[in-house]
Steps between C-alpha positions, in 0.01 A plus 500: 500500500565463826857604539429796284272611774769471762762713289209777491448494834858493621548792220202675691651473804846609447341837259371589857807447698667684267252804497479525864880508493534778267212685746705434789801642316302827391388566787800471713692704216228773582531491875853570465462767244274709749680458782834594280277845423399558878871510557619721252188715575577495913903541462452845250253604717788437831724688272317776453404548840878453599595764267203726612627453852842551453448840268316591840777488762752592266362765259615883583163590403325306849776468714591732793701771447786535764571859446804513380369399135519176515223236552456209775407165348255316686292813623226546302392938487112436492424791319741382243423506121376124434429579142792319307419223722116467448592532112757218513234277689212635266710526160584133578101393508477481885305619808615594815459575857801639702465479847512715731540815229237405231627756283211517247211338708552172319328312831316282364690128425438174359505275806545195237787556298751740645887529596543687774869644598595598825777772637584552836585912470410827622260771420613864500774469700752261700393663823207258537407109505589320221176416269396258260441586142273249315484494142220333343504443116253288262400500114249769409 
């Protein structure tokens, strides 16, 4: 009787090694499965910002005109039509803040989770200091 109450106990024992392995196993797997989402979720929202920024500086619909019917990249016309921007960014399930134009009044921002892309350009014309342009993009 006796050693039958050693092999139960030893079985015991090792069933709760093993579970607390398998725990410890699960819950790592998790860990890395949300941080694997935060990625994804920060790098599209980088992208999308990027892109916003770059349809900006470069778009013939907000850039200066230099009156001979071209456009200057990097000089932002502040009463520009934003509107295929702000549909890109909106279109694509994001909010935004563009600063110093705030083209829609979008001025409220989530201070938590945010990507924020910065341009050194100018505003209205080449003539003056060279500005920043912050654009600040998060999920809806």
């Amino acid at each position: 009787m006796e050693q039958g109450q050693i092999f139960s106990l030893d079985f015991l024992i090792s069933m709760v090694v093993i579970t607390a392995a398998v725990a410890l196993l699960i819950q790592t797997t998790e860990f890395n499965t949300y941080n694997m989402k935060e990625e994804r979720t920060y790098n599209e929202m980088r992208n999308v910002a990027r892109i916003a920024s770059n349809m900006i500086i470069a778009s013939n619909e907000t850039t200066c005109d230099d009156g001979a019917g071209g456009h200057l990249m990097n000089c932002v016309d502040s009463g520009a039509d934003f509107t295929p921007i702000t549909d890109f960014l909106t279109a694509s399930g994001y909010l935004y803040d563009i600063d110093p134009l705030n083209p829609v009044g979008e001025s409220v921002w989530n201070t938590e989770d945010f990507v924020e892309e910065k341009r050194t350009t100018f505003i209205d014309d080449f003539s003056g200091v060279a500005e920043e342009l912050t654009i600040r993009v998060w999920k809806a």
